[in-house]
C-alpha positions in Angstrom: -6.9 -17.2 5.0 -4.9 -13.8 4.0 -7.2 -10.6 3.6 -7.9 -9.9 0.1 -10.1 -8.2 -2.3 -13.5 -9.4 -1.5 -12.6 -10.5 1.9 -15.2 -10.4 5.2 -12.7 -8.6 8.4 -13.6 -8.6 11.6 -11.0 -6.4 14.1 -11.1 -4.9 17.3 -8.3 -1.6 17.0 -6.8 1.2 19.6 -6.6 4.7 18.0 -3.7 6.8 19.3 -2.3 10.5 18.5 1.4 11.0 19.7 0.9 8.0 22.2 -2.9 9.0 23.8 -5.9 7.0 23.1 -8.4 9.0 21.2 -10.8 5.5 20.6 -11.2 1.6 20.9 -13.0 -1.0 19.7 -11.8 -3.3 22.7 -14.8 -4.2 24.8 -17.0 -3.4 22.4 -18.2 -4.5 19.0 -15.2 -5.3 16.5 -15.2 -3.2 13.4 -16.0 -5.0 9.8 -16.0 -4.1 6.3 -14.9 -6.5 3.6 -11.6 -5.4 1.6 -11.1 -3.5 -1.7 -14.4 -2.0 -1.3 -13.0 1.3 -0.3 -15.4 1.1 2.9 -12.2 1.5 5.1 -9.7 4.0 5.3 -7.3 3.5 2.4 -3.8 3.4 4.3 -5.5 1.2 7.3 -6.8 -1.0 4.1 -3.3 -1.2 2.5 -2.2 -2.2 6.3 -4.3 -5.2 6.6 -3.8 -6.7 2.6 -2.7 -10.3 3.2 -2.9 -10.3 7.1 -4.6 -13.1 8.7 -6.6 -14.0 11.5 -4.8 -13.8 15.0 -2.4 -10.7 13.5 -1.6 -7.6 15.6 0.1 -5.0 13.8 0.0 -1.1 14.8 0.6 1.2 11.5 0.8 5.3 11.5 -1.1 7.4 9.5 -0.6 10.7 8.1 -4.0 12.6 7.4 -3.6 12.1 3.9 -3.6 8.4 4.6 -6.5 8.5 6.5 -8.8 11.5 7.8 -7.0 14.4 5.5 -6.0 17.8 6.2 -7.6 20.2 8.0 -9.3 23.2 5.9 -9.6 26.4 8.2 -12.8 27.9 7.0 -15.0 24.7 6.7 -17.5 26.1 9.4 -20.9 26.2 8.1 -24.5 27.6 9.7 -26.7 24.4 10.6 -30.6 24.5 12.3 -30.1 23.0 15.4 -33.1 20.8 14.5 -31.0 19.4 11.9 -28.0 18.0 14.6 -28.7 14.8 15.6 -26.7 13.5 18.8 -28.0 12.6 22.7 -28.1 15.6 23.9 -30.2 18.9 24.1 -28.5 21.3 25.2 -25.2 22.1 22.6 -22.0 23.5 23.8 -19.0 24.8 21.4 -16.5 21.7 21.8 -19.9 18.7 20.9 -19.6 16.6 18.6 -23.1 16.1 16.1 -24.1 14.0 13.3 -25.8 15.7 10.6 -27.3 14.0 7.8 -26.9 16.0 4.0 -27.1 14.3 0.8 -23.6 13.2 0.9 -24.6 10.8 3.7 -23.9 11.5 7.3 -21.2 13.4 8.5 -19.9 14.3 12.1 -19.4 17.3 13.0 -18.1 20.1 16.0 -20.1 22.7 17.4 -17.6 26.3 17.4 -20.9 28.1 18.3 -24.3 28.2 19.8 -27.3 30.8 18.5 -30.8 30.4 19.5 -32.1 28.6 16.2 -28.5 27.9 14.4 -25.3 26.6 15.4 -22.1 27.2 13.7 -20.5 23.9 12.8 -16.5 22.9 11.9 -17.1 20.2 9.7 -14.0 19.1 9.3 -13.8 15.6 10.7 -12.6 15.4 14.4 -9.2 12.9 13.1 -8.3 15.8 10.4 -5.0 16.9 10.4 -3.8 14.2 12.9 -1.5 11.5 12.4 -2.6 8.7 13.9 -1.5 5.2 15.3 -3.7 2.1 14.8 -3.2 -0.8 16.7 -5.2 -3.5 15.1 -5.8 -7.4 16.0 -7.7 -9.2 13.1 -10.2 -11.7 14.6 -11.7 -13.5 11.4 -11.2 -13.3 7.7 -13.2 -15.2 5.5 -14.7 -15.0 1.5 -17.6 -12.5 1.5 -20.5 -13.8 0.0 -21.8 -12.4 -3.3 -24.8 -10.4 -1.1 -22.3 -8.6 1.0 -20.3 -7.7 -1.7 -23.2 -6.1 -3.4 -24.3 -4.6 -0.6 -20.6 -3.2 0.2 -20.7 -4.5 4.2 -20.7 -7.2 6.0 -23.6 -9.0 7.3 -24.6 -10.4 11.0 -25.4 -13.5 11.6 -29.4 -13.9 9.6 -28.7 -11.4 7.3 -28.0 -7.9 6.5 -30.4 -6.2 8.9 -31.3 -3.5 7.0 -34.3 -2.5 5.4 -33.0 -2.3 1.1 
């Protein structure tokens, strides 16, 4: 079966920047999403239409393709209560998460006060072009729940509490 619109993915992928691994998926869990959904980043989406399980591919991104372009003055003042991450003490260089109303976004730490830290929330990937190896594992139809629910679900459900 090729991947298309309403399709279930499963892949494991290798994420390079001129030719160094920033991330992988190998060894770990393989990423899902199911296709057309816009749950996946659009040019690695357009990458894997009508690939099929058992297909390695590597495709380059530029950031408008996948993370965008950096904006210089996207720091903003965050209550260290509200970074969430496994750590206690934070250093300029951290990453965070931080939960807002536009859902959860990661962040880096430029500087540490006592109560506040100043955050660049510009998204680690931004401005990078970036190679993705991919190898699809399994493609099948998603089944009407999923595609409500916009991702895929384990085996015995979605595993969320709706």
């Amino acid at each position: 079966m090729q991947i298309s619109k309403n399709s279930a993915v499963e892949f494991h992928y290798t994420l390079s920047e001129a030719g160094e691994q920033l991330e992988t998926s190998t060894g770990s869990e393989p990423l899902t999403y199911i296709h057309g959904l816009e749950g996946m980043l659009p040019g690695l989406e357009t990458a894997l239409e009508g690939k099929a399980a058992g297909d390695s591919f590597s495709v380059t991104l530029t950031p408008s393709e996948s993370y965008g372009e950096r904006v210089d003055d996207l720091i903003q003042r965050i209550p260290l209560k509200h970074l969430q991450g496994d750590t206690k003490v934070w250093k300029p260089g951290m990453t965070a998460m931080v939960s807002s109303n536009q859902g959860r976004h990661q962040v880096t730490i430029v500087k540490v006060g006592r109560f506040n830290a100043d955050c660049d929330l510009n998204h680690p990937f931004a401005g990078k072009t970036l190679t993705f190896d991919v190898q699809v594992l399994s493609v099948r139809e998603a089944t009407s729940e999923e595609v409500s629910h916009g991702h895929v679900h384990s085996e015995g459900g979605c595993g969320h509490n709706h």
